[in-house]
C-alpha positions in Angstrom: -31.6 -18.4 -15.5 -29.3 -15.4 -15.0 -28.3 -17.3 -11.2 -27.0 -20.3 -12.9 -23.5 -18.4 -14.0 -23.0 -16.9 -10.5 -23.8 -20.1 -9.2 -22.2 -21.9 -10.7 -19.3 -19.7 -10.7 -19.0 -19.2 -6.5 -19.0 -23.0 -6.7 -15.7 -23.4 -9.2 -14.4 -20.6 -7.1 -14.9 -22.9 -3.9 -13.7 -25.7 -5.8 -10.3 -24.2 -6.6 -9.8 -22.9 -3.1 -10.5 -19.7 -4.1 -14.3 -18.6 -2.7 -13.4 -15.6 0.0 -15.2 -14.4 2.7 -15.3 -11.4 5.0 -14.2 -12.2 8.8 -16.0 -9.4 11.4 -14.1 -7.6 14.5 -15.6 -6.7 17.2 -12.5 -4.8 18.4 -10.2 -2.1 17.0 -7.6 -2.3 14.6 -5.1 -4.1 17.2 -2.6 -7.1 17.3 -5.1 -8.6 19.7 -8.4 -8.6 18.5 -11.6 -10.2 18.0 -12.5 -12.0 15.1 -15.8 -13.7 14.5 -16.4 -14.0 18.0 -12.3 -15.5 19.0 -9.8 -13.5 20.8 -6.7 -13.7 18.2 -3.3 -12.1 17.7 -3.5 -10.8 14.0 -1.1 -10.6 11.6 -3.1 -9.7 9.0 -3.2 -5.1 8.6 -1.2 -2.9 7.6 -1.4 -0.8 10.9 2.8 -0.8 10.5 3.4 1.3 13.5 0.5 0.7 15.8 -1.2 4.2 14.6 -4.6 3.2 14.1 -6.2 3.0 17.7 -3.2 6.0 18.4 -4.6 8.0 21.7 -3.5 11.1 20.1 -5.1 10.5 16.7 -8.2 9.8 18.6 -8.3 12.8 20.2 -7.1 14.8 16.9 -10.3 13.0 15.2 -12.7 14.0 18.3 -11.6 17.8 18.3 -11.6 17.7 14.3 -15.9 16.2 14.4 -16.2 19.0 17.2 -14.8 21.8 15.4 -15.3 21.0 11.6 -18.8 18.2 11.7 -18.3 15.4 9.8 -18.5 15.8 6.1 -16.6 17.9 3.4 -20.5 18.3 1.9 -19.0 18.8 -1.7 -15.8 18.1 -4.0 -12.4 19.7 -3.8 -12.8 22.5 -6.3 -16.8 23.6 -5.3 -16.6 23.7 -1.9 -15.2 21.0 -0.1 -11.9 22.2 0.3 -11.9 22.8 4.0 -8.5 24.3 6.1 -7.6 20.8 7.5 -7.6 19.7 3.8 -4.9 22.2 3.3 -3.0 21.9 6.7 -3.1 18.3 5.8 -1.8 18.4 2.1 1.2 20.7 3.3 2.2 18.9 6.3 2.3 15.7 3.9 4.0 17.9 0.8 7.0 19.1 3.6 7.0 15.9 5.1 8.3 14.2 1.4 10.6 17.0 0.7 7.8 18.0 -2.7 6.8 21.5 -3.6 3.0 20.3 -3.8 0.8 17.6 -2.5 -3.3 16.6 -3.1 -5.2 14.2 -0.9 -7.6 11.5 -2.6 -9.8 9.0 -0.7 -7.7 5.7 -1.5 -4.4 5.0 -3.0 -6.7 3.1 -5.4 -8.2 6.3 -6.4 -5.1 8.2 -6.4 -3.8 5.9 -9.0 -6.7 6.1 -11.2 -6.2 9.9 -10.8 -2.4 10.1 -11.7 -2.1 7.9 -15.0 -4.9 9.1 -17.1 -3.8 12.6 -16.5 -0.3 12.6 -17.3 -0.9 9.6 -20.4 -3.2 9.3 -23.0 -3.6 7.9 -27.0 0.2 8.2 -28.2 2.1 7.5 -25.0 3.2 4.6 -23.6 3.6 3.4 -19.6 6.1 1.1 -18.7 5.5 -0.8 -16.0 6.5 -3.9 -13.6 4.3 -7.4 -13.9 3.7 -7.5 -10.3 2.0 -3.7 -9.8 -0.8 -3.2 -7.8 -4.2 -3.6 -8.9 -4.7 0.0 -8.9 -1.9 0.5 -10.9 -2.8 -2.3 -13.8 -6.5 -0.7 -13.9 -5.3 3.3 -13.8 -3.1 1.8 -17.2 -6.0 0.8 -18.7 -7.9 3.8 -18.1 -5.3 5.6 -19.5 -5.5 4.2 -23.2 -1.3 4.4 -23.4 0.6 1.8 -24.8 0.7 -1.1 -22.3 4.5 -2.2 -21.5 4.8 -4.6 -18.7 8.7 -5.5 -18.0 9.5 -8.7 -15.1 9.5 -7.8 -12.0 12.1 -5.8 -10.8 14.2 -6.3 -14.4 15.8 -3.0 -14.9 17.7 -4.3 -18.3 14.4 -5.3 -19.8 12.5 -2.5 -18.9 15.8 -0.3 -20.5 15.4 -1.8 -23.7 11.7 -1.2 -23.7 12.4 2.4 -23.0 15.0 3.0 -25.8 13.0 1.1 -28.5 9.9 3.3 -27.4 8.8 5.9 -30.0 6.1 7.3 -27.6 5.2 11.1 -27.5 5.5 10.8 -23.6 6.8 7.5 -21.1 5.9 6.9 -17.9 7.4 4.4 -15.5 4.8 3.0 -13.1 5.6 1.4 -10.0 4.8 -0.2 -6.2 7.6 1.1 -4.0 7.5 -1.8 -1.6 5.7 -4.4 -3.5 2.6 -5.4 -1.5 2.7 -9.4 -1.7 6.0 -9.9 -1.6 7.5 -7.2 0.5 10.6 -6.4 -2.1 11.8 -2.9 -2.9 11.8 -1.9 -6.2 15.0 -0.6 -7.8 14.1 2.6 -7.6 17.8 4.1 -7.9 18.3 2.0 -11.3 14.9 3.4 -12.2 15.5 7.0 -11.7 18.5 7.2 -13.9 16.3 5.2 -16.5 13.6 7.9 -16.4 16.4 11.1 -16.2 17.6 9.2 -19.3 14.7 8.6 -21.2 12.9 11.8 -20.2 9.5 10.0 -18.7 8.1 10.6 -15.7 8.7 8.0 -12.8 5.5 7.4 -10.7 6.2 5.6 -7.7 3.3 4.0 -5.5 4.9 4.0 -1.7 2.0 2.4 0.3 3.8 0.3 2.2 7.2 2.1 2.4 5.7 5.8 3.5 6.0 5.9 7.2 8.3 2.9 7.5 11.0 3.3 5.3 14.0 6.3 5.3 15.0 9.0 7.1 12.1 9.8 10.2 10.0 7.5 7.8 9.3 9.6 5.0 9.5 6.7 2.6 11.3 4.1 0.2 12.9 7.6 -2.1 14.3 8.9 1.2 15.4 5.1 2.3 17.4 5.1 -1.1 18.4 9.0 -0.5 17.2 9.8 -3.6 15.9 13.7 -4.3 12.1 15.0 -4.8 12.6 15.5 -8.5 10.2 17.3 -10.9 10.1 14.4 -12.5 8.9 11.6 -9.8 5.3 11.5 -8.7 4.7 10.3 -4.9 2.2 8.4 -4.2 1.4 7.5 -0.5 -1.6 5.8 1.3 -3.1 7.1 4.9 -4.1 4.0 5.9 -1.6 1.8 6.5 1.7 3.3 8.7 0.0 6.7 9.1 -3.5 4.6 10.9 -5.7 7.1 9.1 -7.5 6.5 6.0 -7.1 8.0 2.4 -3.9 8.5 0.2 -1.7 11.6 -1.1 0.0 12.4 -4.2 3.3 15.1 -3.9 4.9 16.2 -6.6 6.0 19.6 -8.6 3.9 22.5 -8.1 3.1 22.1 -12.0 2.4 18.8 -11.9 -0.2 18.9 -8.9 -2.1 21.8 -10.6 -2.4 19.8 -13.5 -3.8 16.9 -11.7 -6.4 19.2 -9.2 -7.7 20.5 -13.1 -7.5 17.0 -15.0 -7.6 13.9 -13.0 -11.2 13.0 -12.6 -11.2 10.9 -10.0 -9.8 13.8 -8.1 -12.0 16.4 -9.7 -15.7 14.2 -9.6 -15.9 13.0 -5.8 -16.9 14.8 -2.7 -13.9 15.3 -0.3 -12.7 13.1 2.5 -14.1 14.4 5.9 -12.2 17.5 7.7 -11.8 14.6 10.5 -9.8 12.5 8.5 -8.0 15.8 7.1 -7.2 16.8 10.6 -5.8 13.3 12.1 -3.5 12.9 9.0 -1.9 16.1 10.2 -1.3 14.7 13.4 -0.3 11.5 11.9 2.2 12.8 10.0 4.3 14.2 13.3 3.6 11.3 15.0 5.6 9.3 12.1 8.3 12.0 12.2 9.1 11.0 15.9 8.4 7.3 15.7 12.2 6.3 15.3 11.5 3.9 18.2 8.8 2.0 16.5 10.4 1.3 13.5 13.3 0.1 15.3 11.3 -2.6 17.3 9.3 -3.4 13.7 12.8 -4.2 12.3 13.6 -6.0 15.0 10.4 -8.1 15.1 11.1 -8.7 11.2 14.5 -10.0 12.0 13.2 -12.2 14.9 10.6 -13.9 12.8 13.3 -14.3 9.3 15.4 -16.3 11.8 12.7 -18.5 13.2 11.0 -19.5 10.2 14.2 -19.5 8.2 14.7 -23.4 8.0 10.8 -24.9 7.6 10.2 -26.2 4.2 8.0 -23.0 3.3 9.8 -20.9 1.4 9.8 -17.3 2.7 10.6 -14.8 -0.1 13.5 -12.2 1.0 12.3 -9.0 2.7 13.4 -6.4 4.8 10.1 -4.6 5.1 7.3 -5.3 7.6 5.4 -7.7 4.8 6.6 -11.8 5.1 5.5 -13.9 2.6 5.8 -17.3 3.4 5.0 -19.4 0.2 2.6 -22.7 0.6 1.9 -23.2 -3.0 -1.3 -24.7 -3.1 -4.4 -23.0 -2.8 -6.4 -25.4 -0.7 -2.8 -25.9 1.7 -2.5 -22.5 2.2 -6.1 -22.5 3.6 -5.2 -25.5 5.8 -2.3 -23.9 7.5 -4.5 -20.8 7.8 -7.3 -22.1 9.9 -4.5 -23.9 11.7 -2.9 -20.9 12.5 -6.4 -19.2 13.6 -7.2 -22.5 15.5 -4.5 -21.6 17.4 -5.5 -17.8 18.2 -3.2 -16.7 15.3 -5.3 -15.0 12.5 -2.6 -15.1 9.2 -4.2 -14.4 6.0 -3.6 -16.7 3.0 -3.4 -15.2 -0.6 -4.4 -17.0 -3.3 -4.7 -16.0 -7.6 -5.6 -13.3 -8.7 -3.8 -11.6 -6.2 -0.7 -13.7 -6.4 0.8 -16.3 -9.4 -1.0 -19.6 -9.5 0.7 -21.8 -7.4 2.0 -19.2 -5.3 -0.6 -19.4 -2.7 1.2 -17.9 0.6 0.8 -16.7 3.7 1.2 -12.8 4.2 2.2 -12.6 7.5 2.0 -8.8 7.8 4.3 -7.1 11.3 3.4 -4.0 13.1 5.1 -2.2 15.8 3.0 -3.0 18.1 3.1 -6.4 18.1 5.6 -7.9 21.1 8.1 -10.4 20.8 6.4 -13.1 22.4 3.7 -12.7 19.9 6.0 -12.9 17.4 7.6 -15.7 19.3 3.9 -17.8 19.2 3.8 -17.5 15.6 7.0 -19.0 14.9 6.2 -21.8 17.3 3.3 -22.3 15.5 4.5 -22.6 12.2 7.5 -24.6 13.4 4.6 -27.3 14.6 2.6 -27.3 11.7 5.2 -27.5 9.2 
């Protein structure tokens, strides 16, 4: 029977500790929330500076639906391209310090846009093992040469580069790196591209808004300049509290992607409301010096609470904690412990992470407090 394999599939997955299921709100995005009925304190989004329920965005949204409607009604280059798409794109392209900026859906589609446009049949990508998702499919897609290097190993991924006879090289990779909260060398891997003559495509969904000077992300936080050769990618919906992603870059560059990527090209725009709020969003991040002091304070609170449980909590500076369990079915246990206790803490488990990495990602916003913070270390302290 064609059942029998899914069956019997969701029930090795549930086995293994793996089998995933969708929780419901029945609140906004929020530290305190409601989650299948519970009042909770989440640590779970990547709402970094308590944008997403932002008064202000709200309103930008409400005046956007008034004065635009809701939908784009067709893709970027028919007629979908609306003003706020543009206001948007140039607010985002200043905002970076690039000549040029295009705004996609996701960040997953923005990857699948950038890749397979710049690299093809005769080129090769170069690119670190723990990449996201987007990243490892948008390679494939691509049909370069596949070159994976360890994770943040700047000496391997030299040699790669030098022994490379490739027509063009591209090195691909996350910014801050979304399940363990790191920060790729980016400095090390700018002077490898400058030397090498590829292009350096840097995914900075979780460093745009948080990281550098005003927040304008992880090339500002290593002071490094908007050159024609680096590709910026950023997500909306994470520190900006919007939805959708960005990619700024050379003026060339971004024409070639608005006439080549395809998943640019063959999809209707984002709505003029989104378009709109991201505008506002992006001031709003400008002048949020305040939050992202209190967010590094609350990471510094929670690194020193946790910092001598038998857990192993991987170094990180950014807002993303992982605290490794190990086992699958473990990391589950502590979990619903934690959710028991009105704390919802997701646990990853393979693919997303190494097997026998299981962790919790305990993920810090701005608008968290410190006593919520505080409850969560208690927590752990208990059940560890």
């Amino acid at each position: 029977m064609i059942w029998d394999e899914l069956e019997s599939g969701l029930a090795e997955l549930a086995a293994d500790g793996l089998l995933r299921r969708r929780r419901v709100l029945d609140s906004p995005c929020a530290p305190e929330c409601v989650v299948d009925g519970r009042a909770v304190v989440s640590f779970c989004s990547n709402d970094y500076l308590g944008f997403a329920n932002h008064p202000e965005l709200i309103a930008a949204a409400q005046a956007a639906a008034a004065q635009w409607g809701v939908g784009s009604g067709a893709s970027h280059l028919v007629s979908g391209h609306l003003r706020p798409h543009e206001e948007a794109e140039q607010a985002l392209a200043d905002f970076v310090g690039f000549p040029a900026a295009i705004t996609l859906s996701t960040g997953y589609m923005a990857n699948l846009a950038i890749v397979p446009a710049l690299v093809g049949r005769g080129d090769a990508v170069f690119a670190d093992k723990l990449n996201h998702a987007s990243l490892i499919d948008a390679v494939q897609l691509s049909r370069a040469e596949s070159h994976r290097y360890l994770h943040g190993d700047v000496a391997g991924l030299a040699a790669m580069l030098a022994a490379s006879t490739a027509k063009r090289k591209l090195i691909l990779t996350d910014a801050v790196f979304s399940m363990d909260g790191d920060i790729a060398p980016l400095p090390q891997l700018y002077e490898l591209a400058e030397r090498h003559d590829a292009r350096l495509v840097i995914d900075d969904a979780h460093g745009f808004g948080v990281l550098g000077d005003n927040g304008r992300g992880t090339l500002s936080h290593f002071d490094l300049p908007a050159d024609p050769r680096v590709i910026l990618m950023g997500t909306l919906g994470k520190a900006a509290g919007v939805a959708g992603a960005f990619v700024a870059a050379d003026r060339r560059v971004v024409d070639w992607l608005v006439n080549k990527a395809r998943a640019y090209i063959f999809t209707t725009a984002a709505s003029p409301i989104l378009a709109t709020t991201v505008t506002r969003s992006v001031a709003l991040i400008a002048a949020a010096d305040d939050r992202r002091a209190h967010l590094q304070a609350l990471v510094a609170q929670l690194r020193a609470g946790v910092a001598e449980l038998r857990w192993n909590l991987l170094p990180s500076e950014t807002a993303i904690q992982p605290l490794i369990i190990g086992d699958n079915h473990e990391a589950l246990r502590v979990a619903g412990a934690l959710f028991e206790r009105g704390l919802w803490v997701p646990a990853i488990r393979p693919p997303t992470v190494a097997k026998g990495t299981a962790r919790l990602r305990i993920s810090l916003s701005a608008a968290h407090t410190e006593a919520q913070v505080a409850q969560l270390v208690d927590a752990l302290r208990a059940l560890a």
